[in-house]
Wavefront OBJ file of the C-alpha trace (Angstrom):
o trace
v 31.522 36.545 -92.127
v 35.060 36.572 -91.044
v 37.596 37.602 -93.815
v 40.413 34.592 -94.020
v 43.282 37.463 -93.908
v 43.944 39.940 -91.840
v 47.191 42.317 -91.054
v 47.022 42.422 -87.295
v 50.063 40.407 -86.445
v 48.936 38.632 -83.694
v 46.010 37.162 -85.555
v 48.217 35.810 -88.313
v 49.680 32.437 -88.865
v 53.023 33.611 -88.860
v 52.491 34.330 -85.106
v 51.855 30.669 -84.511
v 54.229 28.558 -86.038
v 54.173 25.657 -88.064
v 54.408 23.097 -85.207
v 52.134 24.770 -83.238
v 49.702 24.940 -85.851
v 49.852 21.154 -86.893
v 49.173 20.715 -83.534
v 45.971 23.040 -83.332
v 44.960 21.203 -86.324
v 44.875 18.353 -85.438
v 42.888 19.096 -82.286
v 40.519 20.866 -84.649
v 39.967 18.105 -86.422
v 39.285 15.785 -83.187
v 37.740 12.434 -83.750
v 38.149 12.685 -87.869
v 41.957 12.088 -87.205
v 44.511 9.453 -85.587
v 47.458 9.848 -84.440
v 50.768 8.826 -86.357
v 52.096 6.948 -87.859
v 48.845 6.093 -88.658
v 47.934 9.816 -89.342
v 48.592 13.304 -88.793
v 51.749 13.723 -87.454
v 54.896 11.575 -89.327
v 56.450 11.834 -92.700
v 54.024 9.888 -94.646
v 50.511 7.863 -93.471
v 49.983 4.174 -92.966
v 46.891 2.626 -93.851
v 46.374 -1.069 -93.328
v 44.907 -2.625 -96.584
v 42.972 -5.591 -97.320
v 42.526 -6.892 -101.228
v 40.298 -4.440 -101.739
v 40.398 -2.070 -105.217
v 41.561 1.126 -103.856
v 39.930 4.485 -105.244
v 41.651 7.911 -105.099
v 40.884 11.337 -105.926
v 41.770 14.862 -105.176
v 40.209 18.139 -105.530
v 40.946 21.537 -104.828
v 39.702 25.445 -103.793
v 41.243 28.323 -104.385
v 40.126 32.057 -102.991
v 38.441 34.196 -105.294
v 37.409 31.344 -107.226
v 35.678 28.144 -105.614
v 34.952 30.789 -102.486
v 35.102 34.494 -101.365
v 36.377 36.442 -98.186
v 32.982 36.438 -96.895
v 32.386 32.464 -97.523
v 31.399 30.835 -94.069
v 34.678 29.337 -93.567
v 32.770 25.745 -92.071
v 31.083 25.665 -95.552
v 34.449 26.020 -97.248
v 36.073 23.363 -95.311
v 32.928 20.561 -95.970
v 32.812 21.714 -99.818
v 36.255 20.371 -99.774
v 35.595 17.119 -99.072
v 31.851 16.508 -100.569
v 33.261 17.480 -103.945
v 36.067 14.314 -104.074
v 32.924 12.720 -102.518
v 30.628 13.709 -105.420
v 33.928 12.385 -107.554
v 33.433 8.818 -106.036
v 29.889 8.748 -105.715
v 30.216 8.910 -109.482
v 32.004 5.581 -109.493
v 29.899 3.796 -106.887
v 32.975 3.801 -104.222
v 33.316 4.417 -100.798
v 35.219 6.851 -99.261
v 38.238 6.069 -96.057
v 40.688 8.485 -95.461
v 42.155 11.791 -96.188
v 44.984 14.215 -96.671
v 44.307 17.607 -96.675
v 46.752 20.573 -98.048
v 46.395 23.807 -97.211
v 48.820 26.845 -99.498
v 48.352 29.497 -96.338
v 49.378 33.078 -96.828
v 50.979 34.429 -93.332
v 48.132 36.722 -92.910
v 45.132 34.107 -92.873
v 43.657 33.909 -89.656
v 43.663 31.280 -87.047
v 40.025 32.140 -86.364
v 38.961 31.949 -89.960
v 41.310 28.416 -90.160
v 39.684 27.255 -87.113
v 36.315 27.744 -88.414
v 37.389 25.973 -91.803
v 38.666 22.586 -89.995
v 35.880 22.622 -87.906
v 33.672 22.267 -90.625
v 35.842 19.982 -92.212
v 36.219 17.679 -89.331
v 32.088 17.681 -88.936
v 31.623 16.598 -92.948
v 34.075 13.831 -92.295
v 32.440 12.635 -89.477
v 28.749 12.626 -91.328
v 30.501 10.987 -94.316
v 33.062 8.432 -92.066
v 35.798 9.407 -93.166
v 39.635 9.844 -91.437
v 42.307 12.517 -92.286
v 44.598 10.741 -92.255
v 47.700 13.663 -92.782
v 48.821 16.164 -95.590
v 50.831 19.412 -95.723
v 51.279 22.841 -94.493
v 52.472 25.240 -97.369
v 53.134 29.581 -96.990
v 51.863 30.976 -99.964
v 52.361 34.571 -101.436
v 49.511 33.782 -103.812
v 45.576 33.441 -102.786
v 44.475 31.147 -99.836
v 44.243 27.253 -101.505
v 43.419 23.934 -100.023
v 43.894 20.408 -101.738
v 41.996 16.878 -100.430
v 43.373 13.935 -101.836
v 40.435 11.249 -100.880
v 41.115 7.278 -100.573
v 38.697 4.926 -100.662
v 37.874 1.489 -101.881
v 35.087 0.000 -104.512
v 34.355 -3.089 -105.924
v 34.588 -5.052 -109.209
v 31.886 -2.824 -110.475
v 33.077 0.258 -110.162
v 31.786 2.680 -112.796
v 33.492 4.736 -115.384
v 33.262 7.455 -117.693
v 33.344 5.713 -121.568
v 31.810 2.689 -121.078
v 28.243 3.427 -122.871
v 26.955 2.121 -126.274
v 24.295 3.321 -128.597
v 20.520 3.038 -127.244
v 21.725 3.174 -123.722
v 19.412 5.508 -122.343
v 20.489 9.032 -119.917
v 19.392 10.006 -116.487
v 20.329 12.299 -113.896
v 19.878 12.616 -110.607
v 18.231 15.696 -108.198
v 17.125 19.030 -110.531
v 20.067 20.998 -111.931
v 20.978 24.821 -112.854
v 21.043 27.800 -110.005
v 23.898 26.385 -108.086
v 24.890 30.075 -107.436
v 22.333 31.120 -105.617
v 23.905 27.922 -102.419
v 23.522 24.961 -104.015
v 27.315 24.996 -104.794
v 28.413 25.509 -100.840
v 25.473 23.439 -99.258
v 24.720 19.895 -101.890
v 24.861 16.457 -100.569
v 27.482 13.591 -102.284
v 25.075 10.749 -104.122
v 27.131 8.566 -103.047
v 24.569 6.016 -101.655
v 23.232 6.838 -105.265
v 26.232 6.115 -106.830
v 26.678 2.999 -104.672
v 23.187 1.276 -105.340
v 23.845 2.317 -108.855
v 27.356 0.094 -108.870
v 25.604 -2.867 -107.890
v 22.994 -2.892 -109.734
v 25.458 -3.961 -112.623
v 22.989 -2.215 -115.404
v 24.843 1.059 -115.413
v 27.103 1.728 -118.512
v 28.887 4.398 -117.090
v 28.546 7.592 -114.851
v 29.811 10.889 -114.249
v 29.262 13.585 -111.484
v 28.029 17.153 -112.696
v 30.616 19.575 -111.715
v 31.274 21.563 -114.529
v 28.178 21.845 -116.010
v 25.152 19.172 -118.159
v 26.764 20.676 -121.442
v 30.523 19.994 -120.827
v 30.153 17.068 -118.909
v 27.459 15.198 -121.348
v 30.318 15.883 -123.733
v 32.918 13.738 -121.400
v 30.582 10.870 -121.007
v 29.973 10.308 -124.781
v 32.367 8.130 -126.164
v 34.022 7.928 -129.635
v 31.378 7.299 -132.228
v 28.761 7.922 -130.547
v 26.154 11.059 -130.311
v 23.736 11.866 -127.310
v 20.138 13.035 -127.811
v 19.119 14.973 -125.178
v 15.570 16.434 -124.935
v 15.720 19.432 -123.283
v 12.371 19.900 -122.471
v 12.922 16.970 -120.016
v 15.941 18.470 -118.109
v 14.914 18.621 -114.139
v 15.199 22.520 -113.580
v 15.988 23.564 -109.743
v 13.496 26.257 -108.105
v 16.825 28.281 -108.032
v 17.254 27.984 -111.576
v 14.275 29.212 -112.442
v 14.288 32.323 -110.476
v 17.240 33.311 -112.095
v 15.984 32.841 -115.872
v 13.793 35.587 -114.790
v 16.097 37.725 -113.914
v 18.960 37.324 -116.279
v 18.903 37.619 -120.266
v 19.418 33.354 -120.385
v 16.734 30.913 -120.191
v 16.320 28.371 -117.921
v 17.511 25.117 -119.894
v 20.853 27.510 -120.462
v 21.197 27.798 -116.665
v 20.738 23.848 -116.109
v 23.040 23.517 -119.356
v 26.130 25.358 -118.124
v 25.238 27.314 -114.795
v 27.664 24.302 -113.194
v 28.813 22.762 -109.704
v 25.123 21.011 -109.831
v 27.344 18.072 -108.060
v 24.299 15.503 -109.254
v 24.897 12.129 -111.128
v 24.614 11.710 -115.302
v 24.584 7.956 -116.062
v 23.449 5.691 -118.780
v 21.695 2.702 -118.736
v 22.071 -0.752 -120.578
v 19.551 -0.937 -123.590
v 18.699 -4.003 -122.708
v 17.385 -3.014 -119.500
v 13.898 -1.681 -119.380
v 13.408 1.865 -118.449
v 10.031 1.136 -116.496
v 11.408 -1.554 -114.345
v 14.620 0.265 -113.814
v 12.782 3.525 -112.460
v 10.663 1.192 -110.312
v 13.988 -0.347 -108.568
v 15.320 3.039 -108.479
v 11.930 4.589 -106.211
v 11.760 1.647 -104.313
v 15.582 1.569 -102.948
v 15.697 6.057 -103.156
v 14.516 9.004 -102.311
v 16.497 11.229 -104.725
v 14.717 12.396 -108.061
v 15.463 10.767 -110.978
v 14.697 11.161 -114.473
v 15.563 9.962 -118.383
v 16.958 13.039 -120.184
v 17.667 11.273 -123.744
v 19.471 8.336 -125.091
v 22.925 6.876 -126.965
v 23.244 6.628 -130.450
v 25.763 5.825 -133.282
v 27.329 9.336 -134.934
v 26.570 9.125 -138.706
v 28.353 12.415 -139.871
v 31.798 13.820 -138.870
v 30.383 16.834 -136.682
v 32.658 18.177 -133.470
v 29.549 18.555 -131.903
v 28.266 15.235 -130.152
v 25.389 16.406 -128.524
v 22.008 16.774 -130.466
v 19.212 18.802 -128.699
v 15.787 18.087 -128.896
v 12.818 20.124 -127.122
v 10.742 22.850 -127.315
v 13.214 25.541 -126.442
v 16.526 26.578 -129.148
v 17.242 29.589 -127.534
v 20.744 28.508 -125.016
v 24.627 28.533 -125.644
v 25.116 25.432 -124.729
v 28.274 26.243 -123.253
v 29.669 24.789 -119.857
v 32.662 25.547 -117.560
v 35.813 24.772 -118.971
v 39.721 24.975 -116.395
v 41.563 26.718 -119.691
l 1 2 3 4 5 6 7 8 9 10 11 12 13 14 15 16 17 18 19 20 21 22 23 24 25 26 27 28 29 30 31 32 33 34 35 36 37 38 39 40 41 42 43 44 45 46 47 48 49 50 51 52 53 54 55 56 57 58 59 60 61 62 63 64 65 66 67 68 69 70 71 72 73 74 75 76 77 78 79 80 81 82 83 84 85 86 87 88 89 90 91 92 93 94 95 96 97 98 99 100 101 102 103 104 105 106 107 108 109 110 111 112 113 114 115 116 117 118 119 120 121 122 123 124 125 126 127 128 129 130 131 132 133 134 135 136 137 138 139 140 141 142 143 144 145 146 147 148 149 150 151 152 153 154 155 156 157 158 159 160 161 162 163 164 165 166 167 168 169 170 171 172 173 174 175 176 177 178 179 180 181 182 183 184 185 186 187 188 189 190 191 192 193 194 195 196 197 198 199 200 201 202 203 204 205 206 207 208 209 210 211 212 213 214 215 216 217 218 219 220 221 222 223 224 225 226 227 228 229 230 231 232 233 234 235 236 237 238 239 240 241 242 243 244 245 246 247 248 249 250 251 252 253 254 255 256 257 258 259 260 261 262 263 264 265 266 267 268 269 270 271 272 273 274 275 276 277 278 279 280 281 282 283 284 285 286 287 288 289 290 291 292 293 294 295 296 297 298 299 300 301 302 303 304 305 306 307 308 309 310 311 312 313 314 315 316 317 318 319 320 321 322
């Protein structure tokens, strides 16, 4: 793989200058952009809106941490955008437009900034979606980039804290391993995420980015414990191939390995689990299955997750930013 930096002068961005490279760009990015002042191109972008509920997220990678020098720069530049579209598959919306910044020390090279638009430009064109502008920023520190995504959902838009006790707890696709690709090359559920919206049954949702053990933690609201049987956690092929190799078993790598970019969700008590998996295999082809279930907290412990299953042996211990 191509390394991002490089000191030969005439390789560098500082050889190409910043109108020059907006320009280059935006020819990178082809059909995925338009032209100002509807895009790329004028102070700020323009986007003609209907009464619609408007969605927005951003997300960001940063050198040395979301990515290495030897990252295929294509892979960087789609990761960018599926992980705001993970974000809004997690609400059942639908992603629009874009605007991309990029922090870009003066040695990156064109080559290896090339290669990251291009794959950019083909992930928005699988996913429909139009960059729309951003910013251009020299950076002393390490090689960043920031998409801000905009979108649009409807009245049932899912959230985070919105589940009660006995609403039971599924996730989507097999988790743990991400490591070993899964975290450069996953797919958005967003028509997941969508089908889930409408079905008007779902109590709230959250994509798995930072790990089952953090983020069970951020869909549990106040008062309320989750009881998760571990021993029903889907575990990836990579995820058990490294248990084998490492000193942690495998419900610790599904628990806080991370960047598993599936959905968690709850269901409405009230709705039977049966019926609901039927709907779900008939509409789907994503896995699916019921990890545990909602209930109300009856002691004062920090702790609101209570594990269940076969195995005790994990930290239970997910990512956390600080």
């Amino acid at each position: 793989m191509k390394n991002p930096l490089t000191e030969r002068v005439e390789g560098q961005l500082s050889h190409r200058g910043e109108r020059q490279l907006i320009q280059d760009i935006s020819a990178w990015l082809g059909p995925c952009s338009i032209p100002a002042p509807y895009g790329i191109g004028d102070d700020a972008a323009v986007v003609d809106n209907s009464d619609v509920t408007q969605v927005i997220a951003k997300d960001s990678l940063v050198l040395n941490k979301h990515f290495d020098s030897q990252t295929n720069p294509a892979q960087v530049g789609a990761k960018l955008l599926k992980r705001n579209l993970s974000d809004f598959a997690a609400m059942g919306a639908s992603p629009g437009y874009a605007l991309v910044a990029a922090f870009l020390p003066k040695s990156t090279t064109v080559d290896w900034l090339r290669g990251f638009y291009t794959g950019l430009r083909d992930c928005c064109m699988q996913y429909h979606v139009k960059i729309i502008g951003g910013d251009l920023s020299s950076t002393f520190e390490d090689l960043a980039f920031s998409l801000t995504l905009i979108g649009s959902g409807n009245e049932k838009l899912l959230t985070r804290k919105s589940a009660n006790p006995g609403d039971t707890l599924w996730v989507t696709g097999s988790l743990g391993g991400s490591i070993q690709g899964k975290h450069l090359d996953f797919t958005p559920r967003l028509e997941e995420g969508q089908w889930l919206s409408n079905t008007g049954h779902i109590t709230s949702a959250i994509d798995l980015s930072d790990g089952l053990a953090t983020d069970l933690k951020n869909l549990c609201p106040e008062g309320c414990i989750i009881e998760l049987d571990t021993d029903s956690i889907p575990l990836s092929d990579a995820c058990q191939s490294m248990a084998k190799n490492s000193d942690r078993n495998a419900i610790d790598h599904a628990l806080t390995d991370g960047e598993d970019y599936e959905l968690l969700f709850t269901l409405k008590k009230s709705f039977n689990s049966q019926e609901f998996s039927a709907k779900w295999e008939a509409n789907l082809k994503t896995n699916l299955t019921c990890i545990g279930k909602l209930d109300i907290m009856r002691d004062n412990s920090m702790n609101p997750i209570r594990y269940f299953g076969s195995s005790k042996n994990f930290s239970g211990q997910g990512y956390e930013h600080y």
